[in-house]
N, C-alpha and C positions, 0 to 999 in steps of 0.2 A: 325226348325232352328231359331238359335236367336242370332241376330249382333248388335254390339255396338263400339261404339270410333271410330276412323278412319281407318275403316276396321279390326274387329274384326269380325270373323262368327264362331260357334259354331252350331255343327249337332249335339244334340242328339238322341241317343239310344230311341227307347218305354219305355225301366225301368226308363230312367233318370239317371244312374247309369255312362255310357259312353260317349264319345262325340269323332266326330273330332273337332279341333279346324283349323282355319285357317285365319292368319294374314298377314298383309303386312309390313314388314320390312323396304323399303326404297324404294319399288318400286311404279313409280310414273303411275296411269294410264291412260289411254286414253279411249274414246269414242269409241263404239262398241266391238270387241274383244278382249284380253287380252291374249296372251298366255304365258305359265311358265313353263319350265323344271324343276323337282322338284329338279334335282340333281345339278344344277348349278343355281336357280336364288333366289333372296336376297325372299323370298316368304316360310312363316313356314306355315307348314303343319303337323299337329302331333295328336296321338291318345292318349287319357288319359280315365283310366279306374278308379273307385273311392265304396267304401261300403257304397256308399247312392245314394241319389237322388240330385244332383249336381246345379238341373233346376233353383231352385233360390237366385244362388251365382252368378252367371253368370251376366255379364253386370250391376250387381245390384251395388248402390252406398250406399246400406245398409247391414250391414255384421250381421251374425246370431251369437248368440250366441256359437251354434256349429256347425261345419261344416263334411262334409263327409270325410273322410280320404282317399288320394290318393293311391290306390295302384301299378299303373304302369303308365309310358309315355312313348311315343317312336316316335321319329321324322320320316318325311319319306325319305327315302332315291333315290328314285326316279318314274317317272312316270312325269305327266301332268296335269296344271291347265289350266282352261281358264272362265277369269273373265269377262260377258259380262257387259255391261250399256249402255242404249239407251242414246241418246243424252239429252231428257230432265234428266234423271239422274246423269249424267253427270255434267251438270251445276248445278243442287243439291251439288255433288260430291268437286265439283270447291268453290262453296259458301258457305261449309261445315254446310250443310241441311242434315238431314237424307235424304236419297236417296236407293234404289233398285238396286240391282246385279243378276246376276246369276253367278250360280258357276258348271261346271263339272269338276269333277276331273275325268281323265283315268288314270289307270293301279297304281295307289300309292301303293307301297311298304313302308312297316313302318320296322325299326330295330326289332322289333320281328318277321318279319316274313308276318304280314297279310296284304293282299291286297284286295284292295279298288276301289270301282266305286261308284260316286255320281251326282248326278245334283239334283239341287235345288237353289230356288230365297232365298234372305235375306234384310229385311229391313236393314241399315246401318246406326250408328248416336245416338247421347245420346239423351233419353226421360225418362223426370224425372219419376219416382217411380218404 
């Protein structure tokens, strides 16, 4: 998993080739739990599939020469987030310090079709290189 900006998280695939991505729109969070209807809260969620290795476009503030070519996206259309942060996190969070999350996703539906189960921590926050 690889997260950057102010809640930016990115799961990739083994190939490197996929990823979920999952961002925060305008939602503000709080200390320990976090929960999100995927179908009604300001909270993107989307799968993007691509003909290379994606791994180091992501979060990077250095762009390649060439890059992989996108071949599909698709938002989800419903299911459940829940963004934890412990309390020292949190005030990271607050004091815009990279910081630590957790993330389960249950039951996400994407516009094509495929559904999703995830959990997994992500550091959060720009580090240079």
């Amino acid at each position: 998993m690889v997260g950057c900006g102010n809640f930016h998280a990115f799961v990739l695939t083994s190939g490197n080739d996929q990823y979920l991505h999952i961002a925060r729109l305008s939602v503000e969070l709080k200390s320990g739990e976090n929960h999100f209807d995927l179908s009604k809260e300001n909270l993107l969620v989307e799968y993007a599939r691509f003909d290379g290795n994606v791994s180091k476009i992501l979060c990077n503030d250095i762009r390649l020469d060439s890059s992989p070519k996108e071949l599909e996206r698709f938002n989800s259309i419903s299911g459940s987030c829940i963004v934890t942060l412990t309390e020292e996190n949190f005030k990271l969070y607050q004091q815009g310090k990279p910081y630590e999350m957790n993330f389960v996703l249950n039951d996400v539906k994407f516009e094509n079709g495929i559904e999703v189960n995830y959990h997994g921590n992500v550091i959060v926050g720009w580090m240079p290189g």
